[in-house]
C-alpha positions, 0 to 999 in steps of 0.5 A: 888339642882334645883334652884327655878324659882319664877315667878312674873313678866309678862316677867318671865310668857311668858318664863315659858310657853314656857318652860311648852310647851316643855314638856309631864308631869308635877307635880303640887300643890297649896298653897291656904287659905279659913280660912276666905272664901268660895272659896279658895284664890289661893296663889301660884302654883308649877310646876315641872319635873325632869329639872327644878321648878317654883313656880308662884305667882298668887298675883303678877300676874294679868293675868293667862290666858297663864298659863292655856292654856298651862297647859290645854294642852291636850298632857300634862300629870297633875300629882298631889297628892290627886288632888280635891283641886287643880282642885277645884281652877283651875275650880273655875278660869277657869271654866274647869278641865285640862285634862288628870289628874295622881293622885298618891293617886288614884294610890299608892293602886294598888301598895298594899298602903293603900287607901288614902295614904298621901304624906308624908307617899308616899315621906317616902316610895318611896324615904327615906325622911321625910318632914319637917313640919316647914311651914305648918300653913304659912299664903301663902297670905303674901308678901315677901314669905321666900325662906325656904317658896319656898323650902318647897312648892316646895319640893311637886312637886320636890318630886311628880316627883320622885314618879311619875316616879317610880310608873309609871313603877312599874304600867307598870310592873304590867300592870296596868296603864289601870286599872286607866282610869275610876278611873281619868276619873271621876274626871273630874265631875264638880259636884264635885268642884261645890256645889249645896245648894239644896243638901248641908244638905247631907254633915250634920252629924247627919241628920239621926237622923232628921225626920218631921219638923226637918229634914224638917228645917235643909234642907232648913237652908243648902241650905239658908247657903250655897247659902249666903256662896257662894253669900258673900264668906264667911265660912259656919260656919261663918254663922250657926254652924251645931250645932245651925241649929240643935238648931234652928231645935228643937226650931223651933222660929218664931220671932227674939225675940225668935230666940235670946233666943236661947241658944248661938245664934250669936246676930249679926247673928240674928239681920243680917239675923234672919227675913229672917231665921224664915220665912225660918223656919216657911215654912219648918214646912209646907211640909214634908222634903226630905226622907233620903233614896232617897239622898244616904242612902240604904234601910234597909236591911234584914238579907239575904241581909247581909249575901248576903253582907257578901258573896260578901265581902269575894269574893272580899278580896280573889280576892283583895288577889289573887292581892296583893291590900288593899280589901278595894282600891277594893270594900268597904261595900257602893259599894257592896250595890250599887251592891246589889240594882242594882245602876249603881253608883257602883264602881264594874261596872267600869273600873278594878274593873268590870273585877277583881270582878264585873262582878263575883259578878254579875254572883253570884247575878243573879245565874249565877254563883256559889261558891265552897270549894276545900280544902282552896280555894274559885272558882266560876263556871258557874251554871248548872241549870241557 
């Protein structure tokens, strides 16, 4: 078994970087705690490759500055599993996202894996071993860490090795490496670790039941939560329930002393911010609230347009077939409607899903191109008459 390299010392860091150096990938992950935060408290960081595992602790360490520079090393390849919150934490100290980025999550569907796939259920697929689960509610900001702790984060990244390297050929045999390019290009979006509070009432569920001054009220309540959330770092719930800005939406209360009869309102909540949140309340009730269906929801649709969708839904199970993938890796209902209301969003017009699917759908969608039956199979061929 590889020895863990804990590094807590500035000495240890220096070497550590001059090892990172040397190499052309590396697995990585982090431990992190945001129960009592907004923003993620960073508690430890795995580093592996084949040779060798480090596991850095950034409580120990004052300065990371080397660290990032070498792991932002373009001519390094980051591997990572399901790697949002991780770059979350490395944008959030850093201000930029390390380049170029392997996600064996977005990867494992074009292998025929399900969308989404965990890591344990990766770890038990490709090498035949079920991790263990004795710390996974450890609190990662606590000193000294165990080296059963060690062990255990660092198995994420021993492992990640592993899979990388199998799934890598697997992905070469099947020459489809190319195909996810365009699938982690897009993660480096910074809007996708940065949330913006005049769009945080788009991640409420139950909105669509809103409209006028409800609507209207939960909108400008979120981006108030959201922007004190950020300010105090504190989480949003903390703060407002979902449940009571909803509440508060349908009672609509225009004084503090209203606003604490309120059926289970946080006293210390309404005597902290409760002047500020009736002002916030009382001028949402004066303009009308952002439409719904301008903010990623589709149009209504009619009944043509769904069974348009459903031919096209067909379409992409037979071509999903024809190449051993889930449909769904390929194209869900949401990118078919993009598809469908001409949103350059959609997935069908990028990258490998243009060529497998998209550019067919599109050929069906403007008459180009149309469907045929031979026997049990499904074709489409150029349309004689456009």
């Amino acid at each position: 078994m590889t020895a863990i390299q804990y590094i807590d010392t500035p000495q240890k860091l220096d070497e550590l970087c001059r090892q990172i150096a040397k190499e052309s990938w590396l697995a990585l992950d982090t431990e992190f705690l945001r129960e009592k935060t907004y923003y993620p408290k960073f508690c430890l960081l795995q580093i592996a490759t084949p040779e060798w595992v480090a596991c850095v602790d950034p409580i120990a360490l004052d300065d990371l500055g080397a660290l990032f520079e070498v792991i932002y090393n373009p001519k390094i390849i980051k591997v990572f599993h399901s790697c949002r919150q991780d770059l979350e934490i490395f944008y959030q100290l850093t201000g930029k996202i390390p380049q170029p980025i392997f996600d064996t999550q977005i990867a494992a569907p074009l292998l025929g894996y399900q969308e989404n796939p965990g890591y344990a259920m990766l770890v038990s697929s490709f090498l035949n071993i079920n991790l263990s689960k004795a710390h996974t509610r450890t609190d990662w900001t606590v000193r000294p860490l165990s080296q059963a702790q060690l062990q255990y984060a660092a198995d994420d990244v021993i492992y990640l090795c592993q899979i990388y390297q199998t799934m890598l050929k697997k992905l070469a045999e099947l020459n489809r490496l190319d195909w996810l390019e365009s699938d982690f290009a897009m993660l480096n979006d910074p809007e996708l670790y940065e949330i913006s509070p005049k769009n945080a009432w788009l991640k409420i569920r139950g909105k669509n039941k809103l409209t006028g001054k409800q609507l209207s009220i939960v909108q400008t309540l979120a981006e108030w939560r959201e922007q004190t959330a950020q300010k105090e770092d504190r989480p949003r719930n903390w703060l407002l329930r979902d449940d009571m800005m909803f509440e508060l939406a349908k009672q609509q209360p225009g004084t503090v002393e209203e606003m604490l009869k309120v059926h289970n309102i946080n006293e210390r909540m309404v005597s902290k911010h409760g002047k500020i949140l009736c002002q916030l309340i009382n001028e949402a009730k004066q303009r009308p609230p952002i439409p719904l269906h301008e903010n990623g929801r589709s149009p209504k649709k009619t009944q043509q347009q769904e069974a348009i969708l459903d031919i096209l839904t067909a379409l992409v199970r037979i071509r999903a077939d024809e190449n051993s993938l889930n449909p769904a890796i390929l194209a869900d209902r949401k990118a078919l409607e993009l598809l469908l209301f001409e949103d350059p969003e959609s997935l069908l017009l990028k990258g490998w899903r243009y060529a497998m699917a998209g550019r067919e759908l599109l050929g069906l969608l403007k008459g180009e191109q149309v469907l045929g039956i031979d026997g049990e199979k499904v074709y489409t061929i150029d349309n004689p008459s456009s």
